[in-house]
TORMI-569026 format. One record per residue (C-alpha): residue in one letter; chain; x negated, y, z negated. Coordinates in pm, 1 decimal. Each point is the difference from the previous one (the first is absolute). Example, Ala and Ser with C-alpha at 12.3 -4.5 7.8 and 13.67 -1.06 7.14 Angstrom:
REM residues 2
> code  unit  c1  c2  c3
> a  A  -1230.0  -450.0  -780.0
> s  A  -137.0  344.0  66.0
***
This chain:
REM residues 472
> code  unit  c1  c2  c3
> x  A  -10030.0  -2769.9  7194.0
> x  A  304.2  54.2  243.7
> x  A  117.2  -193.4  274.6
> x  A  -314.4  -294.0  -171.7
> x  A  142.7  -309.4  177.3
> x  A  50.9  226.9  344.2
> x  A  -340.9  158.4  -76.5
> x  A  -181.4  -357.9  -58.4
> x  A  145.0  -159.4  289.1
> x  A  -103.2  307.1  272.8
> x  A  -400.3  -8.6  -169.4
> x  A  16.9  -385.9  24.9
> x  A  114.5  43.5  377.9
> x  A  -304.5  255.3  48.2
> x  A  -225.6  -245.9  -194.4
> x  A  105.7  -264.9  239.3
> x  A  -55.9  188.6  342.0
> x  A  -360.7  111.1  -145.7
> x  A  -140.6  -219.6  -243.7
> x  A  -117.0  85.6  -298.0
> x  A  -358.3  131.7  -110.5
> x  A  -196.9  -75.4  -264.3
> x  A  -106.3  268.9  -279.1
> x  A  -219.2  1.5  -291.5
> x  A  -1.5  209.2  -318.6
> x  A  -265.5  212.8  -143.4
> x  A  -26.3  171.0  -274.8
> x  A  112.5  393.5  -38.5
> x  A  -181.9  311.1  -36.3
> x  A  -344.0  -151.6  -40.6
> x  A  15.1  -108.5  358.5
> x  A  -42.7  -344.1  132.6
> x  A  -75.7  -306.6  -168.6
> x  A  -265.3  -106.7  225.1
> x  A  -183.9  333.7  57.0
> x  A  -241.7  75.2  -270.5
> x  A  -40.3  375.0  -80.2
> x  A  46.8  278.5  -206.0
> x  A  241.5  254.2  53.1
> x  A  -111.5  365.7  44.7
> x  A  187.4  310.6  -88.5
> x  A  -289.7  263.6  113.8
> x  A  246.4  257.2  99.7
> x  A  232.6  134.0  -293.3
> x  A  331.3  48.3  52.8
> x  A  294.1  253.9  -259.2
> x  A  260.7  -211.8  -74.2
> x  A  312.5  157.5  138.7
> x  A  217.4  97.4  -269.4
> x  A  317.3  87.6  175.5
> x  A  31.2  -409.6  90.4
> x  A  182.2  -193.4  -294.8
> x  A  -156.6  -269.0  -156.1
> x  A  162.4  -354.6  62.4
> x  A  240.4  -25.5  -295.8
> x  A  -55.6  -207.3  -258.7
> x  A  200.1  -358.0  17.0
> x  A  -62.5  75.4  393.1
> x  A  -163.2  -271.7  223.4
> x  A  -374.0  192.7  48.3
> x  A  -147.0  -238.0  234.8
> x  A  152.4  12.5  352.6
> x  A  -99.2  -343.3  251.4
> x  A  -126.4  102.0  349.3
> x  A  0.7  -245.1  260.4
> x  A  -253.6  103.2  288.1
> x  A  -311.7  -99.2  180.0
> x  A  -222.5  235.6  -181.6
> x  A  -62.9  89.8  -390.0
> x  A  143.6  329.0  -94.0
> x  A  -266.7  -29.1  -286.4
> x  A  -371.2  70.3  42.4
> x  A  -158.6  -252.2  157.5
> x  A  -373.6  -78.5  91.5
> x  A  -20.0  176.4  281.5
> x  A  147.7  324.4  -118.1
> x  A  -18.0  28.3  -399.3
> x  A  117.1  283.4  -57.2
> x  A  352.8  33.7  -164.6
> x  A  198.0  207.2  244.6
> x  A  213.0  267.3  -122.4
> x  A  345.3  -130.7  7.6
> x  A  -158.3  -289.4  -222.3
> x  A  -102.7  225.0  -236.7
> x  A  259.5  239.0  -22.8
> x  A  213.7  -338.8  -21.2
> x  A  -174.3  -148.4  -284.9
> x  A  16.8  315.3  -179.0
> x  A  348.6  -49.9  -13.9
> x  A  -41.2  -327.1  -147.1
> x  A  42.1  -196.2  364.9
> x  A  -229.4  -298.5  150.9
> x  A  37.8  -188.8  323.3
> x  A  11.9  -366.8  16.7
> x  A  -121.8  -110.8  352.9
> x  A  145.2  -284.2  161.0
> x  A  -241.4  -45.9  325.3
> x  A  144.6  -120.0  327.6
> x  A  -118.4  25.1  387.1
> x  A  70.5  195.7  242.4
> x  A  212.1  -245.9  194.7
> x  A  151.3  -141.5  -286.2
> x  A  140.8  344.6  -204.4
> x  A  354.5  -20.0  85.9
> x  A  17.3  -365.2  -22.4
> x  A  -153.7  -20.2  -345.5
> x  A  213.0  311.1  -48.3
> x  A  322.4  -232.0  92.1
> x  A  -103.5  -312.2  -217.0
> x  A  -20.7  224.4  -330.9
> x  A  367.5  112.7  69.0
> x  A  156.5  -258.7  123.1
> x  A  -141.2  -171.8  -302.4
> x  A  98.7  271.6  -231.4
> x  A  -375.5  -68.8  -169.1
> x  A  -290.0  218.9  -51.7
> x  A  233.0  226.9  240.2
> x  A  -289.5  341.7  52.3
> x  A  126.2  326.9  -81.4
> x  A  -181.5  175.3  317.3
> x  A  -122.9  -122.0  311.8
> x  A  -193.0  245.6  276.6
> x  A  210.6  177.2  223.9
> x  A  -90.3  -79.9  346.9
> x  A  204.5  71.5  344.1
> x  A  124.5  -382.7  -10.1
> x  A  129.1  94.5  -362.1
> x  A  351.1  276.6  165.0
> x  A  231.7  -135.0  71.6
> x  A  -14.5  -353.3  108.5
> x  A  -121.8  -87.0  -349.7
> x  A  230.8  245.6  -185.7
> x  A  320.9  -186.1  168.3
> x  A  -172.4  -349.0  -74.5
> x  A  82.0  163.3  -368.8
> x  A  -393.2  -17.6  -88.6
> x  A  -13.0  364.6  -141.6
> x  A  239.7  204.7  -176.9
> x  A  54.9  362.1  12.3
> x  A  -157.3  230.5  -186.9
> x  A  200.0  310.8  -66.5
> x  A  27.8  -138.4  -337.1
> x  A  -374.4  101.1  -123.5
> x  A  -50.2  248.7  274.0
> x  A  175.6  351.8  27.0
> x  A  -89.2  142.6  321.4
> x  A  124.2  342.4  -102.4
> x  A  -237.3  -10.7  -293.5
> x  A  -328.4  278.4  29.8
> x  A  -220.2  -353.8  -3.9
> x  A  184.0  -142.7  272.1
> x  A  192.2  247.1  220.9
> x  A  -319.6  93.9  232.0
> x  A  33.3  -415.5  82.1
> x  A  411.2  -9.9  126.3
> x  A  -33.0  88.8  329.4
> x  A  -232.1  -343.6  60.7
> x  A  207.7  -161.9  -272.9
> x  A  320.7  47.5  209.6
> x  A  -165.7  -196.6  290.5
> x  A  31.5  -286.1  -195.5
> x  A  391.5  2.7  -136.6
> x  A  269.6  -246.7  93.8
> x  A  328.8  62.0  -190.1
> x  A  -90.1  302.8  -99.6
> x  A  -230.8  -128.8  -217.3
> x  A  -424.8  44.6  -43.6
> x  A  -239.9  -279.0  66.4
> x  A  -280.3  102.4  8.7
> x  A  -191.6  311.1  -236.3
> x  A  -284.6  150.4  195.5
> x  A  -284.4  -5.1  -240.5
> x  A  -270.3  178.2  260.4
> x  A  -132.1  -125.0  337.0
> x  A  -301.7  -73.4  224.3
> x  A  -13.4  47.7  376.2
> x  A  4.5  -371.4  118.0
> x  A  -319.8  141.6  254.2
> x  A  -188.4  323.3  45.8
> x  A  -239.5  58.1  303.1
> x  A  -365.5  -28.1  -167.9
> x  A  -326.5  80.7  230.4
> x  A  -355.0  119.1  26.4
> x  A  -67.0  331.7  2.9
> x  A  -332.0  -35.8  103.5
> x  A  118.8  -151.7  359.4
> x  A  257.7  296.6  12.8
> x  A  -297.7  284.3  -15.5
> x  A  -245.1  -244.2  223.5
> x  A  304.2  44.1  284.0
> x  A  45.3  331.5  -72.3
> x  A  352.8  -37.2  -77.9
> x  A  271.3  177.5  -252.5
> x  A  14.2  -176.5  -341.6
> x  A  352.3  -137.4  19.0
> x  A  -2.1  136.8  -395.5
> x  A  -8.7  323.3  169.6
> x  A  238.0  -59.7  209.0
> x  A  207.0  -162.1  -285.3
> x  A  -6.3  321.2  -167.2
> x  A  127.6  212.0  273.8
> x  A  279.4  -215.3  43.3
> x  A  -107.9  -75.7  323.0
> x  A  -127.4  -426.3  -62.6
> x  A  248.1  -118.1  228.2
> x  A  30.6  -315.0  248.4
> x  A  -212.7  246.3  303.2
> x  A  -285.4  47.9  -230.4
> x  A  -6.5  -347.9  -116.1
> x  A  -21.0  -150.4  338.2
> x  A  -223.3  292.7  112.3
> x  A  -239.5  -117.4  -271.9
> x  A  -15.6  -347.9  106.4
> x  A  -4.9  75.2  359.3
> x  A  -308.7  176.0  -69.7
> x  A  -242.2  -242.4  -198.1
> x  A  133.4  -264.7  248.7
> x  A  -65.1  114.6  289.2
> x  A  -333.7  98.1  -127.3
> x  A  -93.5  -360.3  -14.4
> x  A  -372.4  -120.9  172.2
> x  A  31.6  -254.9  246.2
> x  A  -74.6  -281.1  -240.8
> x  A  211.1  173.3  -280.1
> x  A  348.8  -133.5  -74.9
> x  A  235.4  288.1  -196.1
> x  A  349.5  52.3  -107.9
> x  A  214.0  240.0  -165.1
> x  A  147.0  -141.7  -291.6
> x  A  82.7  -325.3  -184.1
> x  A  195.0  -62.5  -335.9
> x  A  360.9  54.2  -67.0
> x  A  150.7  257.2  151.9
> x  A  278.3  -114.2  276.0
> x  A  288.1  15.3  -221.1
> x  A  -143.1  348.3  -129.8
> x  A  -64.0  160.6  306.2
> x  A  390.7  -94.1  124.5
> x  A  155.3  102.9  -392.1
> x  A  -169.7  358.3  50.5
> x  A  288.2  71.1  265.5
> x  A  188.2  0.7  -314.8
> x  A  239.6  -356.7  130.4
> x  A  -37.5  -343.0  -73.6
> x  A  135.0  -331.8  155.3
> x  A  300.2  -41.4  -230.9
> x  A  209.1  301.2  -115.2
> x  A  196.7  -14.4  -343.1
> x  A  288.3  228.6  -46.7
> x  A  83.7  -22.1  -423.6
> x  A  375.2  165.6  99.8
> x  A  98.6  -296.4  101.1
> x  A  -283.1  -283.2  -80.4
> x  A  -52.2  -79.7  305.1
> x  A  -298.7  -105.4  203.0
> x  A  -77.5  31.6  367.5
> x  A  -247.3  -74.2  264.7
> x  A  -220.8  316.2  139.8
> x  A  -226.7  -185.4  285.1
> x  A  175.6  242.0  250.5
> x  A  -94.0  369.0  -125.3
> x  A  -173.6  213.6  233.3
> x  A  -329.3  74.2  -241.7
> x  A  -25.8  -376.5  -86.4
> x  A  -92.5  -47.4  368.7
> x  A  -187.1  322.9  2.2
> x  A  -215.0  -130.8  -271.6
> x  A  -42.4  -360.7  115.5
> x  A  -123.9  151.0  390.4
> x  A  -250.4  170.4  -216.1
> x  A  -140.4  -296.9  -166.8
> x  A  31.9  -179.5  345.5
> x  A  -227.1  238.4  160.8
> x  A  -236.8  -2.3  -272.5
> x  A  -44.5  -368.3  36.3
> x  A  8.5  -36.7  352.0
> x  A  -301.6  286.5  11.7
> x  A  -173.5  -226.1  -220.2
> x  A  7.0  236.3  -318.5
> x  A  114.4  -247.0  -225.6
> x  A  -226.1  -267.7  -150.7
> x  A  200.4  -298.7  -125.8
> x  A  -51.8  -239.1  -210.4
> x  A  -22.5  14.1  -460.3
> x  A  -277.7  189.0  -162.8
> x  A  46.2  45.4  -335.4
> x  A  -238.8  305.5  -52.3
> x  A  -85.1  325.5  171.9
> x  A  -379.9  -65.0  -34.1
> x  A  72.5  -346.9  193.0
> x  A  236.6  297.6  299.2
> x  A  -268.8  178.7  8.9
> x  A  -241.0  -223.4  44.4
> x  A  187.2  -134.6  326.3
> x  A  -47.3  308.1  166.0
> x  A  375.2  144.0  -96.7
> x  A  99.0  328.7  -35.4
> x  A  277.6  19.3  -218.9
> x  A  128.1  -253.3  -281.4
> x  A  354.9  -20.3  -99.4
> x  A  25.7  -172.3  -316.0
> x  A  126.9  55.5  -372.5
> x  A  -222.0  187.0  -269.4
> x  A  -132.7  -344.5  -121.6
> x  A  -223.9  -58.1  297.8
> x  A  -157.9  310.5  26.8
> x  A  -306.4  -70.8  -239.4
> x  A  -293.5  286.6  128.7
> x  A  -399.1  -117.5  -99.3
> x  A  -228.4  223.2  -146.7
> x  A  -111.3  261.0  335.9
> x  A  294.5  -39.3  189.0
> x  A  213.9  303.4  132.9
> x  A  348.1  -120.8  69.5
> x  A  340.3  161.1  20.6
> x  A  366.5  -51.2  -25.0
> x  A  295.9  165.2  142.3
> x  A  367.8  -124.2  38.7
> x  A  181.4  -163.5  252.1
> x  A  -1.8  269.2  303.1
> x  A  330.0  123.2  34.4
> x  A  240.0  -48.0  336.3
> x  A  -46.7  308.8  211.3
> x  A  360.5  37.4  -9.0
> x  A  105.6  -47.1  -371.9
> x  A  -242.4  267.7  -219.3
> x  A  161.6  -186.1  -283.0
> x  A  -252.0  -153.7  -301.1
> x  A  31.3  -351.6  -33.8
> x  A  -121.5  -230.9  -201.5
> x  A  49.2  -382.8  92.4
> x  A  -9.1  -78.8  -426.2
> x  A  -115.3  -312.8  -150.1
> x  A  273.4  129.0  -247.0
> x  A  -69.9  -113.1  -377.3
> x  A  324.0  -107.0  -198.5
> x  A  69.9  -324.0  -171.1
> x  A  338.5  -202.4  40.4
> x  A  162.9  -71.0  -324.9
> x  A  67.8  -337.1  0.0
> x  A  382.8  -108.4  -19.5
> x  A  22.1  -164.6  -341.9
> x  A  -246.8  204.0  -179.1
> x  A  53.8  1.2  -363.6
> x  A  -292.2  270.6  -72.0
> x  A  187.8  331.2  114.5
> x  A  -164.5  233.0  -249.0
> x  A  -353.8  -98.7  73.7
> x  A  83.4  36.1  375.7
> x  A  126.6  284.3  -25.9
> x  A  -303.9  115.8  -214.9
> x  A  -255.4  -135.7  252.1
> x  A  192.1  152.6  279.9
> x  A  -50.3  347.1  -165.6
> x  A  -359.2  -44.7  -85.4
> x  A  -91.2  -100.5  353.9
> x  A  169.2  301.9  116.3
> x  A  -135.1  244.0  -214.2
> x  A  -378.3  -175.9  74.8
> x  A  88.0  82.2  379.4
> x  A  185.5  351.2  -10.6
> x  A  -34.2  172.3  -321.3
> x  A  -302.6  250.0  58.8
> x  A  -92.2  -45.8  -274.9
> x  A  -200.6  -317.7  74.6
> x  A  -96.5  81.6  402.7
> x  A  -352.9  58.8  -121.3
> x  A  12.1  -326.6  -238.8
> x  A  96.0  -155.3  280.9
> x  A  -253.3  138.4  247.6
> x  A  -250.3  -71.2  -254.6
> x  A  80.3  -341.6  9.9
> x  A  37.9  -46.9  397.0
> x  A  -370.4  143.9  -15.1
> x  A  -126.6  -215.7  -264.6
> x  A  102.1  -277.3  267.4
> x  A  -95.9  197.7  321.9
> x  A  -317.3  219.6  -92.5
> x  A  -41.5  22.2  386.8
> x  A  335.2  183.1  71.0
> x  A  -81.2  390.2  50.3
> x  A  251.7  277.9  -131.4
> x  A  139.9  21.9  356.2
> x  A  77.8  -377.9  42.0
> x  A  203.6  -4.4  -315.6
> x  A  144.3  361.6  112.9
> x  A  166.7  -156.7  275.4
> x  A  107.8  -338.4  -200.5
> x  A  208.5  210.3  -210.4
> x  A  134.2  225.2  224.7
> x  A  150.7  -291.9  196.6
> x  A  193.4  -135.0  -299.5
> x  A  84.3  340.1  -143.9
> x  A  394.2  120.4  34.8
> x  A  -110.7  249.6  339.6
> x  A  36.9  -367.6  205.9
> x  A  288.1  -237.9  40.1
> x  A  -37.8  -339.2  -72.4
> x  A  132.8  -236.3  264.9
> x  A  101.1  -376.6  -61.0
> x  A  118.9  -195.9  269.8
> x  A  294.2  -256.4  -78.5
> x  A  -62.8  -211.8  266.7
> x  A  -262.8  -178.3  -237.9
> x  A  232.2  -27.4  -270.5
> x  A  312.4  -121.1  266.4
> x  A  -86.8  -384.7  -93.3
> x  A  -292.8  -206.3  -26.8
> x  A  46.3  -106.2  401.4
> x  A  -105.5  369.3  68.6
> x  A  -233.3  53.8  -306.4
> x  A  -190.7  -267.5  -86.3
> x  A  -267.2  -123.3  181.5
> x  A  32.7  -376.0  -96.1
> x  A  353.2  11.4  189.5
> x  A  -204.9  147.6  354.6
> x  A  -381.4  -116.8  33.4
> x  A  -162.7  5.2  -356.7
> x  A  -246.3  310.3  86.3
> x  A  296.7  295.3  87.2
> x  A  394.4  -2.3  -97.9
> x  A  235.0  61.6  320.2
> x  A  -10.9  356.7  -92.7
> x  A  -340.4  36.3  32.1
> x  A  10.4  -173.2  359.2
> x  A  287.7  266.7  98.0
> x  A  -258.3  247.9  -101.5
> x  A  -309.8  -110.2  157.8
> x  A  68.8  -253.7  284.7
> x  A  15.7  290.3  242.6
> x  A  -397.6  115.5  -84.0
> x  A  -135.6  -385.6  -48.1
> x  A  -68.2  -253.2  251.1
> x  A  107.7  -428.9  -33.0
> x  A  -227.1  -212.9  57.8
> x  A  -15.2  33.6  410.9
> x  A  -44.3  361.0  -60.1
> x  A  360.9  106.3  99.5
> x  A  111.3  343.4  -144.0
> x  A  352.2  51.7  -58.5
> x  A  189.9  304.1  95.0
> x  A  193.2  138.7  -286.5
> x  A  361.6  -88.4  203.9
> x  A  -184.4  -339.4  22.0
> x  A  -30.8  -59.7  -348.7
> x  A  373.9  136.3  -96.9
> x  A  158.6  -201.0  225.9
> x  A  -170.6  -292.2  -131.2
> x  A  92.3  74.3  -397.2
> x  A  295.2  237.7  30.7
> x  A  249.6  -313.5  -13.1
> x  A  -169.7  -92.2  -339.2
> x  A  23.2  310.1  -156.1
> x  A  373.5  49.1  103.9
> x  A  40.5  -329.3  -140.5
> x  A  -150.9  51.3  -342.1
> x  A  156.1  326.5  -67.5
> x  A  330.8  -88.4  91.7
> x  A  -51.4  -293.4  -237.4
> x  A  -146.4  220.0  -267.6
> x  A  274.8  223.8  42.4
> x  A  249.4  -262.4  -51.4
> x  A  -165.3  -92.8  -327.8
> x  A  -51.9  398.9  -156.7
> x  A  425.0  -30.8  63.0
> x  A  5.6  -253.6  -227.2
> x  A  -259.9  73.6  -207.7
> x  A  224.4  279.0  -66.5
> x  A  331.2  -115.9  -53.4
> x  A  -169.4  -220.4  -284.2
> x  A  -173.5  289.8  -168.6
> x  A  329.3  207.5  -36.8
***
């Protein structure tokens, strides 16, 4: 490995500031060693022919380091796809299981100690680019040609993520971090426009929302308490003005602070007002059953929580749209994995990479794939998925805001108050209360962080220099 003493001594200096976390092996595509089930492969799936085999000689098994198995597991069997296509090809996973808090410092330990170093680790917003210049990932042109019919659809969100002209990141397909789920039963008991209707007209935008709430709230009985909406959806409802809080330009690599555009402040007046009406219920729940039962109109939360009983009638549409941008946008739990700097299994990456593509783009698998969302959701309708896919399909743009990925000050949420990063504050203190029920204004809140942020990109900018310098 190049630059190993220089590359030893910046992970130990990471290890230092953070500590390191503790991880456990378990065994590969079986699952986990303490779950006890069988594997099910209910759903057949072609093997795709135009993917090479991992050549012979070749290192087949690749080691992921992440918080969840990429193998079935007890709560969900069945062999995905991109497993399947990947074992086809001769290719198993080895999970190495860490925690949430501890990923990137278990991810530091491994490198720094040149041992049991994993070949791919989940991309996340904390992953570009402070990570990338703390030389934890490497580029991955080498594997990946974006000009390629399998990857070309994929460069315009791959060239989000470059420094140095080179590729970090390989979009494999994405989720929308939140939709907007509801009832449709309390829509037709208040007489009200399905907002799927109005999603299809292009006309589910930030008026309608609010109009919507407005209505089932003020509709409350005198004992009744109401609200609008809960779940995540601050940073959403500000990204669909097409800006986030840290601009990147890749001509020159640099990084700057955007607390200070007009439509930021547009966006965060909006989610003032909807607080300080009392739309907005705080507080976690983890479910829309649990919304709904709480007397709230609207849930904003990913796919994963939206789990419909037998009987019930319920909806989803996207984020609404800002009045004044028309543009689709998708805030994208984006799926990618890093490859790990000091991987020694490049043709079984490679290999995995293009099977978990293929699983998520080639059409040729979109109804092996819906058969298998189904087969774990048989309470989704047609028109729910309809609308899942359409938000991750190529007709919306996928936004990604550096500011989480600036440094672990700004992104992480152990470095602010253990429940939100500082990002997530900068996006929601202006529509929460504290604990005396003060409401910040949205000039409030950036006059209280903007120093930080200046801070931390200047410093971040400072390091993609000589990040830089080093790489040429």
């Amino acid at each position: 490995m190049r630059n190993l003493k220089r590359l030893f001594a910046l992970t130990m200096s990471i290890l230092m500031a953070c500590g390191v976390a503790a991880c456990s092996n378990s065994s590969s595509s079986s699952g986990s060693s303490e779950e006890s089930f069988e594997a099910t492969d209910n759903v057949e799936v072609q093997e795709n022919m135009e993917i090479e085999a991992i050549p012979d000689g070749a290192e087949k098994t690749i080691r992921y380091l992440g918080e969840n198995d990429l193998n079935p597991t007890k709560s969900n069997p069945e062999i995905s796809t991109e497993l399947k296509l990947f074992q086809q090809k001769g290719g198993s996973i080895e999970w190495t299981r860490c925690t949430n808090e501890g990923r990137f410092d278990a991810l530091a330990k491994a490198i720094a100690a040149n041992s049991d170093v994993p070949d791919i680790f989940n991309y996340e917003w904390l992953s570009f680019p402070a990570q990338v210049v703390n030389k934890m990932f490497q580029p991955v042109d080498e594997i990946v040609d974006f000009e390629s019919p399998m990857w070309k659809s994929s460069k315009t969100t791959a060239d989000q993520f470059v420094l140095n002209n080179k590729h970090y990141v390989a979009p494999l397909g994405y989720d929308p971090s939140a939709l907007i789920t509801y009832d449709k039963k309390k829509v037709e008991e208040l007489g009200l426009e399905d907002p799927y209707d109005l999603y299809l007209k292009g006309e589910w935008n930030w008026t309608n929302f609010k109009n919507a709430m407005d209505e089932y709230v003020s509709g409350a009985t005198a004992d009744e308490e109401r609200y609008g909406i809960n779940g995540f959806f601050k940073p959403h409802i500000t990204q669909q003005t097409g800006k986030t809080l840290v601009n990147f330009d890749p001509a020159t690599s640099t990084f700057s602070s955007n607390l200070n555009d007009p439509d930021i402040e547009a966006a965060q007046q909006f989610l003032y007002d909807l607080k300080k009406e009392g739309l907005v219920l705080d507080g976690w729940i983890g479910s829309a059953s649990e919304c709904f039962q709480k007397n709230c109109f609207f849930y904003g939360m990913g796919a994963w929580a939206v789990k419909p009983l037998d009987g019930d009638e319920w909806g989803i549409v996207p984020m609404p749209q800002y009045d004044k941008n028309p543009q689709k946008i998708t805030t994208s739990d984006m799926k990618a994995f890093m490859w790990v700097r000091g991987s020694t299994a490049k043709e079984a990456v490679k290999c995995w990479l293009e099977c978990y593509k293929s699983a998520r783009t080639d059409p040729e698998y979109e109804q092996t794939n819906k058969d298998k969302f189904f087969e774990n959701n048989p309470n989704w309708t047609e028109e729910m998925y309809g609308v899942f896919q359409d938000v991750i399909s190529d007709d919306y743009f996928m936004i990604f805001d550096y500011a989480f990925g600036v440094s672990f000050k700004l992104g992480d949420r152990k470095q602010f108050d253990g429940n939100q990063c500082l990002v997530d504050a900068l996006y929601g203190s202006s529509s929460s209360e504290d604990e005396d029920g003060n409401q910040m204004t949205w000039t409030q809140v950036r006059e209280t962080y903007s120093s930080t942020v200046d801070s931390e990109v200047n410093t971040l900018n400072k390091a993609v220099e000589q990040y830089i310098k080093e790489d040429n």
